[in-house]
KOLLONU-864325 format. One record per residue (C-alpha): residue number from 1; residue in one letter; x, y, z. Coordinates in pm, 1 decimal. Each point is the difference from the previous one (the first is absolute). Layout:
<recs>
REC   zati   numi          X          Y          Z
REC    NUM      A          X          Y          Z
...
</recs>
This chain:
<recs>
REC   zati   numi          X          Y          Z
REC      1      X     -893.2     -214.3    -1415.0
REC      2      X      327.8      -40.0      190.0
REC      3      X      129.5      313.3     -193.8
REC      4      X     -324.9      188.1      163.0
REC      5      X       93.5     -133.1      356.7
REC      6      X      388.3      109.0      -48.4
REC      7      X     -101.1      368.6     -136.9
REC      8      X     -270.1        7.1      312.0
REC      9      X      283.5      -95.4      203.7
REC     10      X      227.1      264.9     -110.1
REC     11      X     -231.3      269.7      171.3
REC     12      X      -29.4     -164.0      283.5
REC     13      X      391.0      -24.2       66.0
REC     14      X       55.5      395.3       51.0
REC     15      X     -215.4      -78.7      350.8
REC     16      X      236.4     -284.1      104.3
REC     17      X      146.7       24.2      362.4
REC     18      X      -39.7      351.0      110.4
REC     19      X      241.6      130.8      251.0
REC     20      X      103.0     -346.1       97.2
REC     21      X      299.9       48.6     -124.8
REC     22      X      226.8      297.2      -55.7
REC     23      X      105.2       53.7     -360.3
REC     24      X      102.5      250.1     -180.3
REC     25      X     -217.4      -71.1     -287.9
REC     26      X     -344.5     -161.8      -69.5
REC     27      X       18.0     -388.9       35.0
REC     28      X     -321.1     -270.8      -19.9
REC     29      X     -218.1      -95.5      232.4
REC     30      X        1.8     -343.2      -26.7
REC     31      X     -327.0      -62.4      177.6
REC     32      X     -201.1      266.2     -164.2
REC     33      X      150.4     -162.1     -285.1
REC     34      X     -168.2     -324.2        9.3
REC     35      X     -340.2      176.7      152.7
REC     36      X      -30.4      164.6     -333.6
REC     37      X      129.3     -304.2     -202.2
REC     38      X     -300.4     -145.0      170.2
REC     39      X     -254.0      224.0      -49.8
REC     40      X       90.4      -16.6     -353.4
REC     41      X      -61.0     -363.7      -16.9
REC     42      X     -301.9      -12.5      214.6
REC     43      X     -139.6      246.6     -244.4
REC     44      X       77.2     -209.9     -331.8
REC     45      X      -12.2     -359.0      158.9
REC     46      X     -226.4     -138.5     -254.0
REC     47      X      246.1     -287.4     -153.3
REC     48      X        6.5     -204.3      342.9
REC     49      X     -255.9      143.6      204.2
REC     50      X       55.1     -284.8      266.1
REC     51      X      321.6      159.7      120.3
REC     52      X        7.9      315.7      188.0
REC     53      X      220.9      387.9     -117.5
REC     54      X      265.9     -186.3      304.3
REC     55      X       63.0     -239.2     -152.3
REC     56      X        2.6       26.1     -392.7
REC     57      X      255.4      321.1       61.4
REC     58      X      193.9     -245.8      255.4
REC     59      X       30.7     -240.1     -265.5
REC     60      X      120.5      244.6     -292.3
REC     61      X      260.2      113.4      236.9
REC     62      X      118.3     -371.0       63.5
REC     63      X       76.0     -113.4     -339.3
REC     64      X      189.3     -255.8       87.5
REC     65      X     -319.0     -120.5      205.4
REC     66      X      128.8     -142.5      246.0
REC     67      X     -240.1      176.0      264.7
REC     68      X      273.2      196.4      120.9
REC     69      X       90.6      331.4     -121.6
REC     70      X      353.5      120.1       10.1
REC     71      X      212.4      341.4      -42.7
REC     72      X       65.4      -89.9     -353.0
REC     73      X     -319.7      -88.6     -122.0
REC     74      X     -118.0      323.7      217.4
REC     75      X      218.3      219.0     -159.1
REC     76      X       13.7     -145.8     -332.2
REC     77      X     -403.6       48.8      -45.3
REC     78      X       23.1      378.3      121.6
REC     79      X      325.5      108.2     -152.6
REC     80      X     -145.3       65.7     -356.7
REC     81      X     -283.6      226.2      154.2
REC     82      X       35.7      383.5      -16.7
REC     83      X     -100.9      151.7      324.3
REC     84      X        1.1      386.2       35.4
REC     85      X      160.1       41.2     -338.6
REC     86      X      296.8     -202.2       64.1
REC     87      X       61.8     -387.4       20.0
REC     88      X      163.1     -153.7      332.6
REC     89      X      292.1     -234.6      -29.6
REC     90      X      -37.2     -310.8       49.5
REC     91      X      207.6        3.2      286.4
REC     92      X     -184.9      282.0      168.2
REC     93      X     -272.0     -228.9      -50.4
REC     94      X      170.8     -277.8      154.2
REC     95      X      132.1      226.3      292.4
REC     96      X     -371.6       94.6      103.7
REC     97      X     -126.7     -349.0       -9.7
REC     98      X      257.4      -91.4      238.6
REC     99      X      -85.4      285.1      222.3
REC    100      X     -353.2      -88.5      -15.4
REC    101      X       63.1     -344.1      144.2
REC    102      X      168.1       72.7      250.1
REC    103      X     -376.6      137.7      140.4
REC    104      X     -237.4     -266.3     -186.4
REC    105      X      228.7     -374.3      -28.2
REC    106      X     -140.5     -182.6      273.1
REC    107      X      192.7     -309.3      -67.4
REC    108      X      343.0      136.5      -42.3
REC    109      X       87.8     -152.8     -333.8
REC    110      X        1.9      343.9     -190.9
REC    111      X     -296.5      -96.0     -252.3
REC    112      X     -347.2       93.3      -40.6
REC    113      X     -293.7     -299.1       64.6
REC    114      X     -288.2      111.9     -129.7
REC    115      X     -134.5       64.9      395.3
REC    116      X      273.4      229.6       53.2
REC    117      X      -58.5      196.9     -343.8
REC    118      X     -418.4        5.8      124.6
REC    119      X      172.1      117.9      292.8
REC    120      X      188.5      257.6     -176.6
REC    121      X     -271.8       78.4     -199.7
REC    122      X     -209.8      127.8      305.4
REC    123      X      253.9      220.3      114.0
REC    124      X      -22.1      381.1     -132.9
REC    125      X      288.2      161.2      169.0
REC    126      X      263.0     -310.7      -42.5
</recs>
């Protein structure tokens, strides 16, 4: 099942952060990114119903669970997925998770709570 929700994710990373940012080539949106890793699980939730898409994708992101997600355990989960043909670094990974909290960390601490990734999760253009 968590294979399904990485593959589902990989589609939805060619979307990520359009014209935020200039680049000169095609970089992940990390909050269309976790939309799709939780449409994914909202559609094949049927091992623990009792917890919502948020928050079964926040939690195989955080696998140090901890309640917190990091740049490393961002960028480690995404870096193995192929998005438009071609994998992204783990440090390009890393680079647009910081970028993206710079917008959605609303305590300053440079980690995701699970509010802030719901948050982040809402948020199509991010």
């Amino acid at each position: 099942m968590k294979l399904l929700i990485v593959l589902c994710c990989v589609v939805s990373v060619s979307w990520a952060l359009p014209g935020m940012f200039n680049r000169r080539e095609s970089t992940p949106n990390v909050a269309e990114v976790i939309q799709k890793t939780i449409s994914t699980v909202n559609k094949r939730r049927t091992i623990e119903k009792r917890k919502d898409g948020v928050e079964l994708a926040f939690e195989w992101i955080d696998t140090d669970s901890n309640g917190h997600i990091n740049g490393d355990e961002f960028s480690t989960f995404y870096a193995p997925i192929k998005i438009e043909g071609k994998f992204h670094s783990k440090s390009t990974w890393l680079t647009r998770f910081n970028q993206a909290m710079t917008f959605i960390d609303t305590n300053g601490n440079n980690q995701l709570e699970i509010g802030e990734f719901r948050t982040l999760a809402g948020i199509g253009g991010l």
